[in-house]
C-alpha positions in Angstrom: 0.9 -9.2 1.4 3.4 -8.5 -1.4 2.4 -5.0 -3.0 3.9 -4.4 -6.2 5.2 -1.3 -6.0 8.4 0.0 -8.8 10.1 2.9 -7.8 11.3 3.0 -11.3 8.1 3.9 -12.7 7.6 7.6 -12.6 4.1 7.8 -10.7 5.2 5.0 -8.5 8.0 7.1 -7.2 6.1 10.6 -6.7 3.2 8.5 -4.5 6.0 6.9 -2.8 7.9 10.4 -1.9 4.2 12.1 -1.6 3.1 9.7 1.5 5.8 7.2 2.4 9.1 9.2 2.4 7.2 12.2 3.5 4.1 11.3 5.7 1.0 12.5 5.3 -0.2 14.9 8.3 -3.8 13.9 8.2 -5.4 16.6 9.8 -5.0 18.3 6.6 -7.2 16.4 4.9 -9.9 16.0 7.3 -12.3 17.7 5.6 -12.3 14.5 3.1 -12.2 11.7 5.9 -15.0 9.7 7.5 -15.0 10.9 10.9 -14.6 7.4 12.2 -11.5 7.1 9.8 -10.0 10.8 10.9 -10.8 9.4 14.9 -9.0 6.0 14.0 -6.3 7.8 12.5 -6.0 9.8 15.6 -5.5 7.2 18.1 -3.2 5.4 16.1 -1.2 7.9 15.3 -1.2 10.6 17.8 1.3 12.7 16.1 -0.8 13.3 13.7 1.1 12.3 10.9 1.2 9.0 8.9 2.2 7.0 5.6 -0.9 5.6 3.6 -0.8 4.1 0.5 -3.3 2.6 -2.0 -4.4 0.0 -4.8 -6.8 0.7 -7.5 -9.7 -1.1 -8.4 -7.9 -2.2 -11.6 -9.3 -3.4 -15.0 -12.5 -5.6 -14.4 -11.8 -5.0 -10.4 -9.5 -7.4 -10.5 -8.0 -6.1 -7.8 -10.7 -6.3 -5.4 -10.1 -9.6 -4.2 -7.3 -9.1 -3.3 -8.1 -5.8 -1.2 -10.8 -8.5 0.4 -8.5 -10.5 1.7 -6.4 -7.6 3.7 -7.1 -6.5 6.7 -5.3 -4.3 9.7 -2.5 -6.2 11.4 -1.5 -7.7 8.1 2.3 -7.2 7.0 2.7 -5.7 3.5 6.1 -5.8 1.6 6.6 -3.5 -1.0 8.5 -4.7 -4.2 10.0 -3.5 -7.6 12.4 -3.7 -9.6 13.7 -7.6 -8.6 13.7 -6.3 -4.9 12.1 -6.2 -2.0 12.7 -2.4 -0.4 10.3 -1.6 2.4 8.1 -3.7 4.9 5.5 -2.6 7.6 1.9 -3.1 9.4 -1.1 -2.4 7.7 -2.9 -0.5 11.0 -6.0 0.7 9.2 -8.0 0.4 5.9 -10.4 2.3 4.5 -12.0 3.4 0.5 -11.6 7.2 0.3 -12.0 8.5 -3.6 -11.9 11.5 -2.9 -8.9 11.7 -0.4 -7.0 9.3 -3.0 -7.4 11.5 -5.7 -6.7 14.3 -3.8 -2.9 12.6 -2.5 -2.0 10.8 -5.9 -4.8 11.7 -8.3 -5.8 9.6 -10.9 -4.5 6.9 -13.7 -4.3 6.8 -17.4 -7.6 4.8 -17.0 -9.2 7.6 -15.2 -9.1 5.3 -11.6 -7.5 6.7 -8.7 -6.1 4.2 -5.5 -8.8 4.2 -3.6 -8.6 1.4 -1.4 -6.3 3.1 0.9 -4.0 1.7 4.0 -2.3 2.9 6.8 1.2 1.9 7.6 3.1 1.6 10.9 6.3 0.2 12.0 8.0 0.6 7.9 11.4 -0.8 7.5 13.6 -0.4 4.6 14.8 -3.5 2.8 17.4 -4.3 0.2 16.6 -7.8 -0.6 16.7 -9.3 -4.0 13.0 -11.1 -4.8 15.0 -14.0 -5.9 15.9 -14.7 -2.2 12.3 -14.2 -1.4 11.2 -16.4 -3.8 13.5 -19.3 -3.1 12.9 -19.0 1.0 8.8 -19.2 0.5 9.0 -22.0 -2.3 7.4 -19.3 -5.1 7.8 -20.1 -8.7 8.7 -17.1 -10.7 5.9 -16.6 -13.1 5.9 -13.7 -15.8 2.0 -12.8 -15.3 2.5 -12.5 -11.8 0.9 -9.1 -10.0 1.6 -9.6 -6.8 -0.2 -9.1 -3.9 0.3 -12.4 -2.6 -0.7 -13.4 0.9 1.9 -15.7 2.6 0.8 -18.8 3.5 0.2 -19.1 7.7 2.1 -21.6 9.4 5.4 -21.6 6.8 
């Protein structure tokens, strides 16, 4: 999955310092996990600390679908700004409000990234999209969000 992801924009940048650059030690926030999620959490990550991110519902939850379709295991590629920067393992998913508005919370349209995800194995990238984009056969299209799935067997 390709998540759309600018370090240029402002909020884009303190989420990605917040609980990329700087992992999130989960224990911390306990009190607002499903115990399930916090046990999960646990075995995967037995130092106790990891980085999450998340998506909004979005306008109409648009963006739904596309949360659907993800599931643990999946890569994710971050992107922004013509380049593809970080890459990594979704290892868990879960919807936490509450935890999401506590880490980031919430938009100028009063939502808050609440489908959240788990990352292990992260590697920085410095790849132009243009290079991505030519290697998968992807046409460049202005109204373009991301989030795309690749294509298995390519």
């Amino acid at each position: 999955m390709m998540q759309p992801a600018s370090r240029s924009q402002k909020v884009v940048k303190k989420h990605y310092e917040d609980t990329i650059a700087n992992p999130v030690s989960f224990e911390q926030y306990a009190h607002l996990l499903e115990p399930d999620v916090l046990d999960q959490l646990k075995q995967l990550f037995p130092a106790g600390q990891v980085q999450m991110w998340g998506i909004v519902t979005g306008q109409r939850e648009v963006n739904v679908a596309h949360v659907k379709k993800m599931s643990a295991g999946d890569w994710v590629f971050f992107t922004g700004d013509k380049r593809l920067y970080l890459g990594g393992t979704i290892a868990l998913m879960w919807r936490n409000p509450e935890l999401a508005e506590e880490l980031w919370q919430k938009n100028d349209n009063g939502q808050t990234w609440e489908y959240m995800y788990a990352l292990s194995g992260t590697r920085g990238f410095d790849i132009p999209m243009d290079e991505i984009r030519s290697l998968l056969g992807w046409k460049s299209t202005p109204q373009c969000h991301g989030y795309h799935r690749p294509r298995r067997g390519r």
